[in-house]
SERO-4910 file (N, C-alpha, C, O; in steps of 0.05 Angstrom, whole numbers):
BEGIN
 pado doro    nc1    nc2    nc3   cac1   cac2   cac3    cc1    cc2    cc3    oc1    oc2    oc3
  Unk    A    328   -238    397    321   -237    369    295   -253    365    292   -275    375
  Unk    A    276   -241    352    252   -248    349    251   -272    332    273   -276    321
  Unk    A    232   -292    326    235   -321    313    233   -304    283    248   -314    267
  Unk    A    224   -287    276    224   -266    248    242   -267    237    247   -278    216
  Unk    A    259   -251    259    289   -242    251    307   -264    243    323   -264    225
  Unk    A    303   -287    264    320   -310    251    309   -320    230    325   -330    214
  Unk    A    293   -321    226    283   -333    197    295   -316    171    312   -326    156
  Unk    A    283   -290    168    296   -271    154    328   -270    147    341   -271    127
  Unk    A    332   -268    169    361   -258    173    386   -281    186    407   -274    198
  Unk    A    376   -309    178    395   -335    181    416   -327    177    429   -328    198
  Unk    A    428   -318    160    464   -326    145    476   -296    142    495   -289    127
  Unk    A    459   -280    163    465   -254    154    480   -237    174    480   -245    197
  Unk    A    490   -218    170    498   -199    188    487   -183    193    490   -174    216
  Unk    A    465   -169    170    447   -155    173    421   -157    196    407   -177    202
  Unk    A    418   -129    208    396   -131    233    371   -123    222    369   -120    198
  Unk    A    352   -119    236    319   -111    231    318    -81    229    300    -68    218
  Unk    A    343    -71    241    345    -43    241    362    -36    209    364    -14    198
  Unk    A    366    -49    205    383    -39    177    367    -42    152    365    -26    133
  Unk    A    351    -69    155    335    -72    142    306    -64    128    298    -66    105
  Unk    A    293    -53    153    259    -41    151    267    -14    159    286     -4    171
  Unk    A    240     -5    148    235     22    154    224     37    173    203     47    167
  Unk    A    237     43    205    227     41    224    201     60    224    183     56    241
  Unk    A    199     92    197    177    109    203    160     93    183    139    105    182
  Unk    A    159     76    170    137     63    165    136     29    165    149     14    151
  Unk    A    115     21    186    115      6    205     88     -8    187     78    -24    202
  Unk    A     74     -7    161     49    -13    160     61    -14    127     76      2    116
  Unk    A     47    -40    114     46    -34     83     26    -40     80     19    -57     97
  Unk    A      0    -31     54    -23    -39     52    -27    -42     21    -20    -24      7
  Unk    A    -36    -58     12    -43    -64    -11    -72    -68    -13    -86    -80      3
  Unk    A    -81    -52    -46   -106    -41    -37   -126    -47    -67   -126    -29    -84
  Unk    A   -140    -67    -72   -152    -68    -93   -182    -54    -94   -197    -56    -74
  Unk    A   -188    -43   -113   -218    -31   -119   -232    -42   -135   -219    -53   -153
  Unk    A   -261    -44   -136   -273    -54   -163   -297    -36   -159   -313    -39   -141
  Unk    A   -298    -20   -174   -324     -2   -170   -354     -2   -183   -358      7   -206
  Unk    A   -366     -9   -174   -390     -8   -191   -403     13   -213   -416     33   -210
  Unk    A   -393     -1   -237   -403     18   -259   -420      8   -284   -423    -15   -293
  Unk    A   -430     28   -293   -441     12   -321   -421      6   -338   -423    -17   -346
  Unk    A   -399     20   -349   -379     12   -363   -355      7   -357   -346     13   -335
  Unk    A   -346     -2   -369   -319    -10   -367   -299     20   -363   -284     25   -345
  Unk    A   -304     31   -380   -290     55   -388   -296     78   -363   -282     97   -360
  Unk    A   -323     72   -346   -327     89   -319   -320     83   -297   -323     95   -276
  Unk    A   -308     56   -302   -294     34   -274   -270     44   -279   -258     54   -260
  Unk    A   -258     43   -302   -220     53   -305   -229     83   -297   -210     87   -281
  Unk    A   -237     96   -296   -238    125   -300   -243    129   -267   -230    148   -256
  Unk    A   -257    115   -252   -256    116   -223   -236    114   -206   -231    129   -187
  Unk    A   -218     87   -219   -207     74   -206   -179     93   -215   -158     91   -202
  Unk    A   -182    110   -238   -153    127   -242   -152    151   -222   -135    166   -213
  Unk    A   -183    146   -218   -176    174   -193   -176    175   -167   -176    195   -154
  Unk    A   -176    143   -155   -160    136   -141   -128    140   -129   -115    147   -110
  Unk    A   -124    126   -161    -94    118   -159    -85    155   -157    -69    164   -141
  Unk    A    -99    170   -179    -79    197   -171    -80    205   -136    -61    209   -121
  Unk    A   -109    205   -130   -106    205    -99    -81    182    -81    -70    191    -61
  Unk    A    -77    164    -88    -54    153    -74    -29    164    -78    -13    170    -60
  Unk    A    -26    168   -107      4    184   -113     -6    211    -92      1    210    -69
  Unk    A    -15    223    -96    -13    249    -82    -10    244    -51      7    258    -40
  Unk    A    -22    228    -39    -21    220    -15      9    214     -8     22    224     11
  Unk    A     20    190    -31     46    188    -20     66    205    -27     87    198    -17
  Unk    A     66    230    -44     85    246    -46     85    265    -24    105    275    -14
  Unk    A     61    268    -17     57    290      8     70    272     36     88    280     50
  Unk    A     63    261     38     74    247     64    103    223     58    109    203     70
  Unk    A    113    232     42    147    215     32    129    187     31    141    173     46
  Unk    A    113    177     24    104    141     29    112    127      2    110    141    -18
  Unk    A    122    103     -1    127     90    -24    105     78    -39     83     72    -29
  Unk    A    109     75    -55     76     78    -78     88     47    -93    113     47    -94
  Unk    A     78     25   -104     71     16   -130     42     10   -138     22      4   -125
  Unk    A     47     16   -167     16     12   -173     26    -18   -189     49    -19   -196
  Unk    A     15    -34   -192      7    -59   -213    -15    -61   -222    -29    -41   -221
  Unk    A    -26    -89   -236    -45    -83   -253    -70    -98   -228    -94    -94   -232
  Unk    A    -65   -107   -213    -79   -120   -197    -90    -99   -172   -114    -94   -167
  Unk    A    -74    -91   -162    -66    -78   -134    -41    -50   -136    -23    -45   -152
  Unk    A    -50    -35   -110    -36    -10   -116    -24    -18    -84    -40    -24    -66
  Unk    A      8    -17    -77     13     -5    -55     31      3    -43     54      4    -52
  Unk    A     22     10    -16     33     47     -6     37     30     18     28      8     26
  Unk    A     57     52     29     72     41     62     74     62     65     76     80     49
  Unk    A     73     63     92     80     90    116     71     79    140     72     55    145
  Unk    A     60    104    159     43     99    179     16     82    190     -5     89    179
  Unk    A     14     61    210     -1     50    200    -33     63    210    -52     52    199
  Unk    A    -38     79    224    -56     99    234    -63    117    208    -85    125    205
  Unk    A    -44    121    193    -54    140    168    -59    131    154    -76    141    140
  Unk    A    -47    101    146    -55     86    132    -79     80    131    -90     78    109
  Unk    A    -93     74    157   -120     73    159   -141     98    153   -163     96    141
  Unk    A   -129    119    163   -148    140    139   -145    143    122   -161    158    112
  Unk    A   -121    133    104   -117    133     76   -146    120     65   -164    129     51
  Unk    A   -142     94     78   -161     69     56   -194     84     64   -213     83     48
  Unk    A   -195     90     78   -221    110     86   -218    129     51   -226    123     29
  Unk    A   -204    148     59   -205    162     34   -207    157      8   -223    170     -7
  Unk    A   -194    143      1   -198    118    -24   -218    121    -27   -224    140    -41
  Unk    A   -241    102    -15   -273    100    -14   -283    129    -26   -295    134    -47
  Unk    A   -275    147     -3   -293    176     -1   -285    180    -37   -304    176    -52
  Unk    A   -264    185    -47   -252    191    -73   -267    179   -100   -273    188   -123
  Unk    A   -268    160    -87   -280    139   -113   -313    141   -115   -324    139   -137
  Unk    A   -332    147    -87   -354    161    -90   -349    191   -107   -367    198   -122
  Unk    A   -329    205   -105   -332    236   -110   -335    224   -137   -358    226   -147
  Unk    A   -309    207   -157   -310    201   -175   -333    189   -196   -329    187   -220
  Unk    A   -363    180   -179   -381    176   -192   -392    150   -188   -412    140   -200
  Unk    A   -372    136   -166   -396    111   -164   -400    108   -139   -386    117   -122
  Unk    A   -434     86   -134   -442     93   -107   -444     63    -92   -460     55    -74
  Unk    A   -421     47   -106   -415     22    -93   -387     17   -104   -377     30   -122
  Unk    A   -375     -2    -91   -346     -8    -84   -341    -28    -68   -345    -26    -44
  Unk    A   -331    -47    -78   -317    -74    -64   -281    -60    -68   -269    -48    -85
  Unk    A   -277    -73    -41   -247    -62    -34   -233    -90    -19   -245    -99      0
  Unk    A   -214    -99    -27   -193   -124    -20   -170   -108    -10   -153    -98    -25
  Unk    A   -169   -107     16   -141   -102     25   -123   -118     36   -132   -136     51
  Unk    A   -105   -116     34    -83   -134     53    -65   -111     73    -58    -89     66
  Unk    A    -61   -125     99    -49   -104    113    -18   -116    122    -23   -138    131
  Unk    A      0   -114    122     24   -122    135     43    -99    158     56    -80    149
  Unk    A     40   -103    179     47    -93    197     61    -94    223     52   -106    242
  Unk    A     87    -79    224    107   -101    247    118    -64    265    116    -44    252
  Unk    A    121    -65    275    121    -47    300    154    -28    294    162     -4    295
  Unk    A    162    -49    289    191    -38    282    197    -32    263    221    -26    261
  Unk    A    178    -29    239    179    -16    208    169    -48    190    161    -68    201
  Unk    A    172    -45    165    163    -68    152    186    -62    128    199    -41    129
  Unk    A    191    -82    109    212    -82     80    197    -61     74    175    -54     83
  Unk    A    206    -55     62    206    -34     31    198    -47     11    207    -69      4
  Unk    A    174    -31     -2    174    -43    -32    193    -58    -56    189    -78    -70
  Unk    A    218    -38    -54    239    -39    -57    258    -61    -60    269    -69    -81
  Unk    A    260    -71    -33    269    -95    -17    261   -117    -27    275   -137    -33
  Unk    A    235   -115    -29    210   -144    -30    221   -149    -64    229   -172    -69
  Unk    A    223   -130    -85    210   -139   -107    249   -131   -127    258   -147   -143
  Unk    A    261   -110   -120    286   -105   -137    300   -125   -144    310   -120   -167
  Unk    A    308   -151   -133    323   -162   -153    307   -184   -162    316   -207   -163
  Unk    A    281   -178   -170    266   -194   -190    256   -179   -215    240   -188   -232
  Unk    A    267   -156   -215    273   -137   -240    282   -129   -250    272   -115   -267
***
């Protein structure tokens, strides 16, 4: 058992396999700030983003939260990586021709928590 797993999983019965999601092994959290003149052309960018992520993750089963900070998606972590590619490409189509992007990557071989997991009984 990995030093993870005991940490995690001290007092538990529960394994790494019961726990994470072994087909998605990658969670990414993904902030945008797009260069605009207004305010109102930065939300308008950044909404067409976010519909590109929802669509992304309904097509490929991936778990989605959006917040007001950060949007994020788990799955694959190889697609993941052309995901956040696309993002960019999207938010150019959408009208602007600069973009600062803050990602965080979390990634464990044997799947990662669930959105789910991380955040349900703090709601």
């Amino acid at each position: 058992m990995a030093v993870r797993d005991r940490v995690l999983f001290r007092s538990s019965s529960i394994t790494t396999e019961d726990f994470f999601m072994p087909n998605h092994n990658c969670s990414i959290a993904i902030q945008m700030l797009p260069e605009t003149d207004t305010h109102t052309e930065m939300i308008a960018v950044i909404d067409e983003v976010i519909a590109h992520i929802k669509s992304v993750a309904q097509t490929h089963a991936y778990n989605v939260c959006v917040s007001p900070f950060e949007t994020v998606i788990e799955g694959d972590f190889d697609e993941l990586m052309k995901f956040i590619k696309s993002c960019h490409e999207i938010a150019i189509q959408a009208g602007t021709t600069s973009i600062m992007s803050y990602i965080k990557i979390a990634y464990h071989a044997n799947g990662v928590m669930t959105i789910d997991e991380k955040i349900s009984k703090h709601q």
